[in-house]
N, C-alpha and C positions, 0 to 999 in steps of 0.2 A: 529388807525394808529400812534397815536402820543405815546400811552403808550406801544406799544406793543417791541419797542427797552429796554426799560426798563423794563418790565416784566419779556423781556428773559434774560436779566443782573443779574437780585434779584435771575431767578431760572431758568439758563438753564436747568436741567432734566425735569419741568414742563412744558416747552416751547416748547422741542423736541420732544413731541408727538405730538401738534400742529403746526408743524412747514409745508410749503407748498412752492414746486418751485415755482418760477414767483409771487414774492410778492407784485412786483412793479405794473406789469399787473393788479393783482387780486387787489389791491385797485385802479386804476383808472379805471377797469371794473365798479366796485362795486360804484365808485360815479357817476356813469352815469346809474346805477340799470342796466348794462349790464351784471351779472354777470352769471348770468341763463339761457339763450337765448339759444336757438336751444340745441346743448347738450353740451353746456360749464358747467363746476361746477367751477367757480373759485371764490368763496368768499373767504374772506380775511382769511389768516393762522388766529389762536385764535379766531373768529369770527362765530363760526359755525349757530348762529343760525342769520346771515344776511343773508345766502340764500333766506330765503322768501320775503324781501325787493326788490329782485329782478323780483318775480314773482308780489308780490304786486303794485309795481307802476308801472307796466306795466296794471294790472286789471284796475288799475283808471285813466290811459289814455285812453283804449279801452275805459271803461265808458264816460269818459269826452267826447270822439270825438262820441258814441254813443247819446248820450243826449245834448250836444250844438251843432253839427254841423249840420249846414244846407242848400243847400236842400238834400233830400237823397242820389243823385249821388254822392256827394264830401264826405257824412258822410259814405257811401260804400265805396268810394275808399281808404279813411284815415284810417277806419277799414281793409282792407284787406293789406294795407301799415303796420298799428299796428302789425297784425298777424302774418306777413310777418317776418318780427322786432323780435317778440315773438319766434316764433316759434313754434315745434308741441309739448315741452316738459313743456311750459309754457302754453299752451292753453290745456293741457290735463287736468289741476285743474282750467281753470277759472270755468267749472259750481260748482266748491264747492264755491268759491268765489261768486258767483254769488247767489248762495243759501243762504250765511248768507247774503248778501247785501241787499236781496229778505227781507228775514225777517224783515230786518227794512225799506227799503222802501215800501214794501206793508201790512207798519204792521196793527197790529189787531184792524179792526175803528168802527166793531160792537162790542157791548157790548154783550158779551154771557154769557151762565149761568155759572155760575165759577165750578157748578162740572164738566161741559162737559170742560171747560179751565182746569183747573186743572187734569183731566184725561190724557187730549192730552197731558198737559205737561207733567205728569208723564212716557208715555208708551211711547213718543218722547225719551227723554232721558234716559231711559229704555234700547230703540232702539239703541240710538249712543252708548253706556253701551257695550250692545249685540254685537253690530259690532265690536267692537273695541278686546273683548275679544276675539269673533269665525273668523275673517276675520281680522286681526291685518295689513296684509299687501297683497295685492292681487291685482293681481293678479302677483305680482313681490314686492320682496325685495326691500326694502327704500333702496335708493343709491346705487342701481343697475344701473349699465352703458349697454346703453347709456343714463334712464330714471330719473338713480338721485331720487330726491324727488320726483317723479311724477310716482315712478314704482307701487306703488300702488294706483293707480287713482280711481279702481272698489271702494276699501272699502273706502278710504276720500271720495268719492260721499256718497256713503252708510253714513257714520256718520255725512257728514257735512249735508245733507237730514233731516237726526234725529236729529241734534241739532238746522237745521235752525226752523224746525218744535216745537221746543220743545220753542223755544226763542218765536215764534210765539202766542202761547198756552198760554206762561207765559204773556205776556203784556195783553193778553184777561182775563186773570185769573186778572191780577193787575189792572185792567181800572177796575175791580167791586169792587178795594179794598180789594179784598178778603173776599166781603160777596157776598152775590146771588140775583140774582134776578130770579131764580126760582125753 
């Protein structure tokens, strides 16, 4: 916010590709992480890659009010308030989210044989490899309106699956050190 008057100063032609109406709106959206909700896109002009910020602290709120609040009634209603909040275009990637966050919360607490870890990791991220080549965006084009970042929901399942998996594989692979125990 604060360098972006003077960026455009050093190099308007640079700046005029990035450049975005309502710039005032999009940074006070943007400090409250409202910038993505429902089908808003207004991250900050020069900023492009704060859109996820938006989706992100809203995952760790849902999370929050899922895991401390209590008793279930008030953690249902605060979650359906959250979502509410969210919307359909930010709740369409919490389960990728939710898949890497899997990964380290339920991560790998048996010690397995490192060529069976070592495999899973290899043919996980093999997998997100695969996806990412043959399914790059699907079932809809990145930044497609009304979906924005979220048009391709199908394939980031699909890879964040295969990397959650593959993250998963590696810590079971490295809890043996990378020798074997069988």
């Amino acid at each position: 916010v604060l360098l972006w008057p003077l960026g455009r100063d050093l190099d308007p032609g640079f700046y005029d590709h990035y450049s975005r109406h309502g710039a005032g709106w999009r940074h006070l959206l943007s400090l409250f992480f409202l910038n993505e909700v429902w089908f808003w896109d207004a991250c900050p002009p020069g900023n492009e890659v704060f859109w996820s910020l938006g989706y992100e602290a809203l995952y760790y709120l849902l999370f929050g009010l899922f895991w401390y609040v209590r008793p279930t009634r008030r953690r249902v209603l605060l979650l359906l308030c959250g979502g509410l909040v969210a919307g359909p275009k930010v709740l369409l990637l919490l389960p990728v989210w939710l898949a890497g966050a899997s990964s380290r919360l339920w991560r790998c607490e048996v010690v397995m044989d490192r060529r069976i870890a070592a495999a899973g990791a290899g043919l996980s991220l093999a997998g997100a490899v695969a996806v990412s080549a043959w399914l790059p965006s699907w079932p809809g084009a990145v930044g497609a309106v009304p979906w924005g970042y979220s048009a391709a929901a199908a394939s980031d399942l699909a890879a964040g699956l295969c990397w959650a998996a593959g993250l998963w594989f590696f810590e079971g692979w490295a809890r043996t050190g990378g020798r074997g125990n069988g």
